[in-house]
C-alpha positions in Angstrom: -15.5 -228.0 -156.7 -12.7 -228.0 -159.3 -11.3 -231.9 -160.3 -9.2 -233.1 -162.7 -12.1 -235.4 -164.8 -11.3 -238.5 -167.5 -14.2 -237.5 -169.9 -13.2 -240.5 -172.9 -11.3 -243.4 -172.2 -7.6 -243.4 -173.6 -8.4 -239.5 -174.4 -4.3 -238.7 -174.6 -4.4 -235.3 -173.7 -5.6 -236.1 -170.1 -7.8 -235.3 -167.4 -9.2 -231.8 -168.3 -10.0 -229.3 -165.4 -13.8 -229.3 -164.9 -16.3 -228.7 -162.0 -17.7 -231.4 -160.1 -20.4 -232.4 -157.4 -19.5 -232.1 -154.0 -18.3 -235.3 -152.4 -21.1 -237.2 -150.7 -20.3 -237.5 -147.2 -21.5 -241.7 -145.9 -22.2 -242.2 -142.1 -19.2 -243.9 -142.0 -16.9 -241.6 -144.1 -14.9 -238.4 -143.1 -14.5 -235.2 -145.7 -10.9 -234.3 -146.4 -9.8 -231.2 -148.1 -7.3 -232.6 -150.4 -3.5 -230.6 -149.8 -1.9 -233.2 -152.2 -2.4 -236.1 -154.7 0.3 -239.0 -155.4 0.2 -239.9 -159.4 0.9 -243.9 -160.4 1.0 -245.8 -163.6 -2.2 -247.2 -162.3 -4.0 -243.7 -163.2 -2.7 -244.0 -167.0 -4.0 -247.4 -167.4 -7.1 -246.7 -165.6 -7.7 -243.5 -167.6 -6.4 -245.6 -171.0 -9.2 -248.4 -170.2 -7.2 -251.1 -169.6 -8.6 -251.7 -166.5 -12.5 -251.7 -167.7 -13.3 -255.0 -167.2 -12.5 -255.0 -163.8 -13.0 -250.8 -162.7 -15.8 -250.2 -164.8 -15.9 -246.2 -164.1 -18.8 -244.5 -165.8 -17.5 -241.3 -167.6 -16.6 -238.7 -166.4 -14.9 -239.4 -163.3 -12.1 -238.4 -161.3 -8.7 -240.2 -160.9 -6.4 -240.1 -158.6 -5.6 -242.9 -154.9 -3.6 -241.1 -153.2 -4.3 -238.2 -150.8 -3.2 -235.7 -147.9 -5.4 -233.6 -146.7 -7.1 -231.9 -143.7 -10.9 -233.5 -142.0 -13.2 -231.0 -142.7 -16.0 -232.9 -141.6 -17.0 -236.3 -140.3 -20.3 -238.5 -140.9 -22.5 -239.5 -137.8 -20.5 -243.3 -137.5 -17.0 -241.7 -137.7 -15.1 -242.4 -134.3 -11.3 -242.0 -135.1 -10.8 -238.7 -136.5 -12.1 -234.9 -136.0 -12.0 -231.4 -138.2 -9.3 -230.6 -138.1 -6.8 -233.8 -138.1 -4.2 -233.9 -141.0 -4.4 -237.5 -142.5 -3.8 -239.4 -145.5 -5.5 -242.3 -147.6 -6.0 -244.9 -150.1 -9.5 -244.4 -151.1 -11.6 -247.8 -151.8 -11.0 -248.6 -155.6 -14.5 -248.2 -156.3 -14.5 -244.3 -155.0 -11.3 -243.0 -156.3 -10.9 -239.2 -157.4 -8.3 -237.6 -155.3 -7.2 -234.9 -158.4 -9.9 -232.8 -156.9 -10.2 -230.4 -153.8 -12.4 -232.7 -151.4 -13.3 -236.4 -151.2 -15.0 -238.5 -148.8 -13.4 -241.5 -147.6 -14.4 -244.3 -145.6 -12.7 -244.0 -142.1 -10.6 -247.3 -142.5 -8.8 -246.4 -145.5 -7.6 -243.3 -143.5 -5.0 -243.0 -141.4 -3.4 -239.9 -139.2 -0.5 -238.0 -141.2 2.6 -238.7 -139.3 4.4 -235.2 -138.0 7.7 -235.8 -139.9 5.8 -235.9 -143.3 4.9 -233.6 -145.4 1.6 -233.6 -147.4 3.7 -234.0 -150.3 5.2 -237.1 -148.7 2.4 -238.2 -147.3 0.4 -238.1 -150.5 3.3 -240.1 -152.2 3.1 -243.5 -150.1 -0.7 -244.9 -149.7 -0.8 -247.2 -152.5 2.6 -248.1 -152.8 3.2 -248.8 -149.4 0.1 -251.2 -149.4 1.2 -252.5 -152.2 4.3 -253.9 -150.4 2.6 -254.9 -147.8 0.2 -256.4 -149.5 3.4 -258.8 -151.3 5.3 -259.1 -148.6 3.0 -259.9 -145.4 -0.7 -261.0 -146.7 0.5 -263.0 -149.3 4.4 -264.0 -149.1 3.9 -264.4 -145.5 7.9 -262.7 -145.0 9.2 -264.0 -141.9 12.8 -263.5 -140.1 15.7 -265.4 -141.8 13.4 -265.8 -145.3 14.9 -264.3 -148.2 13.3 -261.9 -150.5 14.0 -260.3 -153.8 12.2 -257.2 -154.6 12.6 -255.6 -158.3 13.6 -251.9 -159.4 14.9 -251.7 -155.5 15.1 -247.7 -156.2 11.2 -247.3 -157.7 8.2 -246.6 -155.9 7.2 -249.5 -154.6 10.7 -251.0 -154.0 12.0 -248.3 -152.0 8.8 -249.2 -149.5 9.6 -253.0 -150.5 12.9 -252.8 -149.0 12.4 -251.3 -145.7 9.7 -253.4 -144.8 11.7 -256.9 -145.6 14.2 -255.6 -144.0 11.9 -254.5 -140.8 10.2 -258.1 -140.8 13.8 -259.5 -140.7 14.3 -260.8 -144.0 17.7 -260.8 -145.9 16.8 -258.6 -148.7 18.5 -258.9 -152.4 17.5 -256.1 -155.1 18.2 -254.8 -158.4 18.6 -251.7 -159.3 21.3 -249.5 -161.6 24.5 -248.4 -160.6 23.5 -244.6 -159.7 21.1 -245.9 -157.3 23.0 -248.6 -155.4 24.3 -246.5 -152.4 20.2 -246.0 -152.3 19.1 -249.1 -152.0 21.9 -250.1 -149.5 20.7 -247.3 -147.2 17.3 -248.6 -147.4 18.7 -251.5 -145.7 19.1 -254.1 -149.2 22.1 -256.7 -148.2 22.1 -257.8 -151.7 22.5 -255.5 -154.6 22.4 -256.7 -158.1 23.6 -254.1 -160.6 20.6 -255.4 -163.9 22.7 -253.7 -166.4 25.7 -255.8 -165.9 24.5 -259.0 -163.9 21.4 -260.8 -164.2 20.0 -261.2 -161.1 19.8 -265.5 -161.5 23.6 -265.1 -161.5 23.8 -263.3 -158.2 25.8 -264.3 -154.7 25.4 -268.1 -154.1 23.5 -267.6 -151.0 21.3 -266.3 -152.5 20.4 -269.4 -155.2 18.3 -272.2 -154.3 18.1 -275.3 -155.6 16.3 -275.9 -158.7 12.7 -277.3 -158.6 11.2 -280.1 -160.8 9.2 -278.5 -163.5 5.3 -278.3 -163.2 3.1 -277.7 -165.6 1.3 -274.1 -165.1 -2.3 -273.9 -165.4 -3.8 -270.9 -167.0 -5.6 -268.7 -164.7 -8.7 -266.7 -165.8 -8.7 -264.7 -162.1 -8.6 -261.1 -162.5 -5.9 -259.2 -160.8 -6.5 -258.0 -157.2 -5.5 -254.2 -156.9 -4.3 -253.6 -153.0 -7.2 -252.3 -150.7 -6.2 -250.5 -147.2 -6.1 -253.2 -144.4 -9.4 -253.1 -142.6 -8.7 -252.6 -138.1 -8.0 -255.7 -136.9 -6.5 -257.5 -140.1 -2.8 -257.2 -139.8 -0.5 -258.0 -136.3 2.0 -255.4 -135.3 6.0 -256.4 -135.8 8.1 -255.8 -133.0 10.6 -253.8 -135.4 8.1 -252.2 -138.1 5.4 -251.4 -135.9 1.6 -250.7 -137.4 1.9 -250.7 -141.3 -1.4 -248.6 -141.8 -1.2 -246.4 -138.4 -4.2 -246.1 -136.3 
């Protein structure tokens, strides 16, 4: 099959169009013809090795999270989806390569396109939308009346950032730049602060909280966790967002 390979770490002029094996289909993995591929900053720092101590791919390999795509076949285990079925996925971090025409993915990091989306939309919102949740639910633990700030309100993750504090009942501040407030405040934001003009420590009072006695910070030697697909059974429907990785 044709893929877009990384041959040489931090190789500037990108992945070059190559052929590649087939996809090895697992008992528990379903084989989707790739229709479309989101593109993050993760893939330039991935391809730029500055993730190699923690994603050690062996050149070549193919980049790419994101997919949509079509199930063109299923292995023996597979009990949730069927050639045919339009889905899209985050593949696991360790069998990435969705800037090619097929990959097999493990049936829980797939989920069933919705109608409204296109495969270009769909393809768009795997990582960042687990990325959010990730933030907002598994580790901020966001619950109704809490408060949350989320960054660049009008970027890729912040746009998903938004709706989902706002769905889990939060009053939601961002910042963002003055072409993209009426944006933001559709995505439901209550708070808008305009970075280029207003730092965002000097926003609305209700915002402010009062100030915490200084601790000292220890430095961490942890590696950073990327965001993985919630396994079945791991997250609790909301009442107002619903499933955030639909079954």
């Amino acid at each position: 099959m044709r893929a877009f390979m990384v041959e040489r770490y931090g190789d500037r002029a990108g992945p070059r169009a190559a052929e590649a094996p087939q996809p090895r289909l697992g008992a528990d993995d379903v084989l989707v013809r790739i229709h479309a591929a989101g593109v993050n900053p993760i893939d330039l720092k991935i391809r730029d090795g500055e993730f190699k101590a923690i994603l050690p791919y062996g050149v070549p390999f193919i980049l790419g999270s994101d997919l949509a795509g079509t199930v063109i076949e299923t292995g023996p285990a597979v009990t949730r989806f069927a050639v045919g079925d339009e889905v899209y996925a985050r593949p696991d971090k360790d069998r990435i390569g969705t800037f090619a025409e097929r990959i097999a993915v493990r049936q829980d990091g797939v989920a069933h396109k919705p109608a409204t989306l296109t495969m270009d939309e769909a393809a768009s919102l795997p990582l960042l939308a687990l990325t959010s949740w990730q933030a907002l639910v598994e580790r901020a633990h966001v619950r109704p009346g809490q408060k949350a700030l989320v960054h660049a309100g009008s970027g890729g993750v912040g746009t998903i950032a938004i709706q989902w504090a706002k769905c889990l009942g939060a009053h939601v501040a961002t910042t963002t730049s003055a072409a993209d407030i009426d944006l933001v405040r559709s995505l439901g934001a209550d708070t808008v602060v305009d970075y280029r003009h207003q730092a965002f420590r000097d926003g609305p009072a209700r915002l402010r909280r009062r100030p915490r006695p200084a601790r000292r910070r220890e430095r961490s030697s942890a590696s950073p966790e990327l965001p993985t697909p919630p396994s079945p059974g791991s997250w609790e429907p909301t009442p107002s967002c619903g499933r955030p990785w639909p079954r």
